[in-house]
Structure formats: C-alpha cells, structure tokens
C-alpha positions, -999 to +999 in steps of 0.1 A: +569-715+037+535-703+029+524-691-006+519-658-020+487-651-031+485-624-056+470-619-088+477-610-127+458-579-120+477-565-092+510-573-111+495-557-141+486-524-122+525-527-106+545-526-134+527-499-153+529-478-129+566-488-123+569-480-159+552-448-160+565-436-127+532-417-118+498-425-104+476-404-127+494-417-156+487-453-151+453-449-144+447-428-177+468-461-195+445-486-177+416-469-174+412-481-139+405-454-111+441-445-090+421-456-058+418-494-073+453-488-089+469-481-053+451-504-036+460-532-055+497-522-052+493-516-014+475-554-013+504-570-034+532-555-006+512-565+021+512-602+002+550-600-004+556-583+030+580-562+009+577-528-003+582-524-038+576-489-049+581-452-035+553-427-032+572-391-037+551-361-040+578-341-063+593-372-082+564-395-085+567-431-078+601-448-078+609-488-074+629-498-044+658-524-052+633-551-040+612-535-063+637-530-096+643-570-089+606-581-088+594-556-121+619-574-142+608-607-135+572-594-135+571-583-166+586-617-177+557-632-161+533-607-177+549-613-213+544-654-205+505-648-196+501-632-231+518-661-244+495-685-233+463-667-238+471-660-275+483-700-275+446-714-264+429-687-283+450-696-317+440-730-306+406-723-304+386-695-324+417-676-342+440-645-326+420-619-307+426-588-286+446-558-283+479-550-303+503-516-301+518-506-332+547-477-331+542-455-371+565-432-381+544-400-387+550-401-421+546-438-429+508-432-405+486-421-430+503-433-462+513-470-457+501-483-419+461-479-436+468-509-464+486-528-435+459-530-409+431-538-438+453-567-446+455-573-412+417-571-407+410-592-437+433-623-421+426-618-381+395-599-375+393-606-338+429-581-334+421-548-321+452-525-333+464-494-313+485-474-339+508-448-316+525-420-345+559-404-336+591-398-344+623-425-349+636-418-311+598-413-297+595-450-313+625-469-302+617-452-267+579-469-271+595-502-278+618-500-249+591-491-224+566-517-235+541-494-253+540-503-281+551-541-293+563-533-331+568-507-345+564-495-388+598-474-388+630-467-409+663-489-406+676-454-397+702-452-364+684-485-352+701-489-318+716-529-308+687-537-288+663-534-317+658-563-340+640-552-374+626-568-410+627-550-437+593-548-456+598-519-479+618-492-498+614-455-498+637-440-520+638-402-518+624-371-542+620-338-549+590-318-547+581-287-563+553-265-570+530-277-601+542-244-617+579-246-608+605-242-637+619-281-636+581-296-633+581-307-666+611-326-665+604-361-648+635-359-631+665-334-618+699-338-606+705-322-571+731-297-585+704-278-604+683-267-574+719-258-558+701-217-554+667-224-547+658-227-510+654-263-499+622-268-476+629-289-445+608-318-432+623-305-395+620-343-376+652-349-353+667-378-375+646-367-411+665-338-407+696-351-409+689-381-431+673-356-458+706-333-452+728-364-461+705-366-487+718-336-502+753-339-493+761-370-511+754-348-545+779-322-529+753-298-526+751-274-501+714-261-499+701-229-491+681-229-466+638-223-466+615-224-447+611-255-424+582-279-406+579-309-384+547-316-403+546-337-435+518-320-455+533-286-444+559-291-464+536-302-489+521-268-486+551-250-491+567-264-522+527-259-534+528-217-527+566-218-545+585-214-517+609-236-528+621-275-531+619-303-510+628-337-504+611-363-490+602-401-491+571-409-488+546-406-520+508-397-511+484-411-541+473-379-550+489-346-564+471-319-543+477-308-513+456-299-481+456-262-491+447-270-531+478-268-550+490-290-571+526-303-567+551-325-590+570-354-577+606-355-597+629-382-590+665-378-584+691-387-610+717-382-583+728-416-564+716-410-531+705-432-506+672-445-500+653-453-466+644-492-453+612-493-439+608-518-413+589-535-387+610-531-355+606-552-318+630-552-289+656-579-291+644-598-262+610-599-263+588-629-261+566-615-291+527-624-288+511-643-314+493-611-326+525-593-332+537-619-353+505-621-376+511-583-378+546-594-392+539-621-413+515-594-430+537-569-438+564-590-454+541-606-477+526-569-488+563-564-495+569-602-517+538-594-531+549-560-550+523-540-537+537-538-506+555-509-484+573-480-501 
C-alpha cells in the first residue's frame, strides 16, 4: 500500500476550517491567505484520494462523512503534536508559545491581569490570548477548540466540562455614594424591597443575580438594565437605583466620576465559584497546565481569585 504524504500544515489548515465552516474565517484565524488555505486542502484530498470537505456558496464549507471521520481523528493527531512539542521544549529551554484563555467579561479586567503577571513571572516564553465572553460564549469556545481553558463561574457547567475551583465571589450590593443605606456596611435584601434593582443583563448573570434576590424572598422592582459591567457601575453612581454584583474593582469611582459604596449582604445567599474550566477529554498542553497550576496556588496563597 503506498504511504500518504501529507503534512501538519495541511491538517492544520483542514480542521480549522472544518471547525469554522467558512473560508474567509479560517484565513482571518490563521492568518494564512484563503488561496494557500485551499490549496493545501485541495493537496491533502488529492493525497488521500478522498474528498473530505464541501465547498457551498450559501452554507459555506461542510465535511463529508469521510470527512467527519478523518477531522476527529485529526484533531487527535493535532492535540498529540502539541504534546510533544511542549514535551522537548519543557525538556529543553522551559514552556513557550501560544495559549487561549476563555474570561468571563467580568472576571477580564479585575482578576485574569494578576493571573497572567503570575504567569509571566514563572514561564516568560507563554504567549497568552485572553478571549472575553459570556458563560455559554465560553463553554461554546472550549468545545470548538478556541480557547483551551477558560477563567469562568461553576454556574450551569455542562458534563463535558471539567473545572477547578480557584476562587470565591460572594455577591453585593451597590449603591450610590450618597444613597440612604451607604453608611451602613451592610443591608439585608428586604430593605431595598422598593427601590429599583439595576440589572447586570448577561444570559446566565441575569438569572443567577435574580436567584440572588429570590432566596431573601424579595421580589425586586425592576431599573434600568446593562450587559456592561461598569454600566451598571454608572447607574447605581447617578442614583438610579441598587445593584448586585460579584465582582469588586479596587477602586470606588466609576468611569463617569461617581463615587459608589460596596455593602455586603446580611441575607444568606449564595455565592459564585470561580473556576478554571477545560473540556473533559482533552489532552491538555503543557502550557495550559502551568496556567492551572498558577491559579490554584493564587487561590492557597490568600491572595488569590475572588
């Protein structure tokens, strides 16, 4: 039988764009012209004497069944290569190269900062890629393969996700610097009851914050809401009422110049895990696992996440 010659290019180039389902997009990922992206692809079928992906003008590029069988065990292949590069590198001059880290949008500018110092401090030679979004934007990135971990909550973590948990974020309210309850240090729930509660408007923050409230048997009025973070902020600055959130910037003013007050909650309510989350699965590279390793001693250290 006579051997297939084919590279770890061309199978790179293959399953992105099997991935991605599109051309354009997997050259903009790679940064590899779509004429050297296609030609590569068109060399491996001739190789394989198989065709292995679709070319539809309407629904992009779809994998054949030969083509479904040979991107799963491609991308086995793929994750091995990694494996053994980062194995002779460790070997040799310490861990090196790129690394694609999922943030919550919230947890971005307030806790992912300290981790990738950290992680500059121990491995210089990693090149982080931090990609911000949402809880379901992030378990989606895992499952695709764009990002390898991913700094998230233990919130509605789906089976095929394995996590550790590296910090607490135990929920608050916020209120304007001028508010009637700032002075207090803390409130219970039940005293905010006809106040307007602003809304950090995320598909699951919504309804975590909303259980939030419910578990003090409040039913909040509702304010204004925001998908943004420091929009919020904003709000409870200008008085437009309460909100509650989890994560605590170092600093008391926000982007527009008020000042706001931080008052915990003398409610039991439930706080937020924060974790670092990977596809059950997964051969993880050496990098991600330094990334790890990181994190959870932040966290034994007390001056970790949360």
């Amino acid at each position: 039988m006579t051997e297939a010659k084919f590279t770890l290019v061309q199978l790179r180039y293959f399953a992105t764009a099997a991935r991605l389902g599109s051309m354009t997009a997997t050259s903009r990922e790679l940064m590899v012209s779509q004429s050297a992206i296609s030609a590569a692809i068109a060399q491996l079928e001739r190789e394989l004497d198989v065709q292995l992906l679709l070319r539809q003008h309407a629904k992009g590029l779809t994998l054949t069944d030969a083509g479904e069988r040979f991107y799963r065990e491609t991308c086995e292949l793929l994750a091995h290569s990694v494996a053994l590069a980062d194995l002779a590198v460790e070997s040799g001059h310490g861990l090196a190269g790129d690394l694609s880290i999922g943030c919550f949008t919230t947890l971005g500018p307030i806790e992912m900062p300290r981790l990738l110092a950290q992680l500059e401090d121990r491995h210089p030679g990693i090149n982080p890629r931090v990609i911000e979004g949402e809880q379901r934007e992030l378990k989606d990135a895992l499952r695709i393969g764009s990002c390898e971990l991913s700094l998230m909550y233990r919130y509605r973590l789906d089976a095929d996700i394995a996590s550790r948990r590296v910090g607490t974020a135990p929920p608050y309210v916020l209120v304007s610097a001028d508010h009637h309850l700032a002075q207090r240090g803390s409130v219970s729930l039940a005293e905010l009851a006809d106040e307007p509660m602003i809304l950090l408007d995320l598909p699951d923050s919504r309804d975590y914050l909303a259980s939030v409230v419910a578990s003090a048997n409040i039913d909040p009025r509702p304010g204004p809401r925001s998908a943004g973070f420091e929009s919020v902020r904003v709000m409870a600055g200008r008085g437009l009422g309460y909100a509650v959130l989890n994560q605590r910037p170092a600093h008391d003013l926000t982007y527009s110049g008020q000042r706001v007050v931080t008052l915990e909650i003398e409610d039991d309510v439930p706080s937020m895990e924060i974790v670092v989350a990977w596809l059950k699965g997964v051969r993880l590279s050496a990098r991600a696992k330094a990334f790890i390793r990181v994190a959870i001693e932040l966290a034994q250290e007390n001056q970790g996440i949360g």
